[in-house]
C-alpha positions, -999 to 999 in steps of 0.1 A, spaced: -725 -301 -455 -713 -265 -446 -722 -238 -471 -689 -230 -493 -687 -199 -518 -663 -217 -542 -679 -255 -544 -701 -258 -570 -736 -267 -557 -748 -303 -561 -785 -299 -577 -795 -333 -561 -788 -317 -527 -812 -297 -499 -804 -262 -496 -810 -253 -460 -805 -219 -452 -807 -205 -415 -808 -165 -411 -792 -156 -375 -774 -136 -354 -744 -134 -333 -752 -143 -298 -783 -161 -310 -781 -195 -290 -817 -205 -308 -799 -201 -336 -768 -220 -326 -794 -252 -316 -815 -252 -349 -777 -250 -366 -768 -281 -348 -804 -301 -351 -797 -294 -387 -762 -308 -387 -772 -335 -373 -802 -351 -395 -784 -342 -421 -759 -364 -411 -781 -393 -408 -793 -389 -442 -784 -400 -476 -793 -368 -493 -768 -341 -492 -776 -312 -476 -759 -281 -481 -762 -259 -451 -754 -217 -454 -761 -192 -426 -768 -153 -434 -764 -133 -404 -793 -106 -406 -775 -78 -388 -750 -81 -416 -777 -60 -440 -801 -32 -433 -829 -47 -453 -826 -85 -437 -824 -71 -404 -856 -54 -411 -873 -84 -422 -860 -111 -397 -862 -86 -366 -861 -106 -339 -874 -137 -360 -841 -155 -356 -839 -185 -364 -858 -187 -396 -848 -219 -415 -855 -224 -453 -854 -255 -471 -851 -253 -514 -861 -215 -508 -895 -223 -488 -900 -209 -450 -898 -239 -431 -891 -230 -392 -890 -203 -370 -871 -201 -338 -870 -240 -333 -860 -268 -359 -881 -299 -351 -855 -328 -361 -887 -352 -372 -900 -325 -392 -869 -318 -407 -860 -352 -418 -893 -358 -432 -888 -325 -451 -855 -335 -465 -867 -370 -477 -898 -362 -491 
């Protein structure tokens, strides 16, 4: 479910990724609400986090924004993962 460099992606899974921060503890409860439907589906979800202080340009962009959630590439939340939401996203 966590984001590895050297796996090979699975095309049939959701690509969830969260941009955050250190210290962020939004962040740290949209990464766990995520975790956690993910768990109770059947569809793999591969989770990766970016942390946006680690680049000038994302940093720009996300500001304070933190935690912005993408599902397949598509803005999904901001600050707060809605877990109904999110499973409804996943399984559609």
């Amino acid at each position: 479910m966590t984001h590895d460099e050297s796996a090979t992606p699975d095309p049939a899974a959701a690509q969830v990724t969260v941009y955050t921060r250190e210290e962020c503890h939004l962040c740290d409860e949209a990464i766990e609400t995520i975790e956690r439907v993910a768990a109770s589906l059947s569809r793999p979800v591969e989770l990766e986090t970016v942390d946006v202080d680690a680049d000038a340009e994302l940093r720009e962009r996300y500001g304070d924004r933190v935690p912005y959630v993408t599902v397949d590439g598509r803005p999904q939340f901001k600050y707060r993962v809605d877990p109904d939401d999110l499973r409804a996203i996943l399984t559609a």
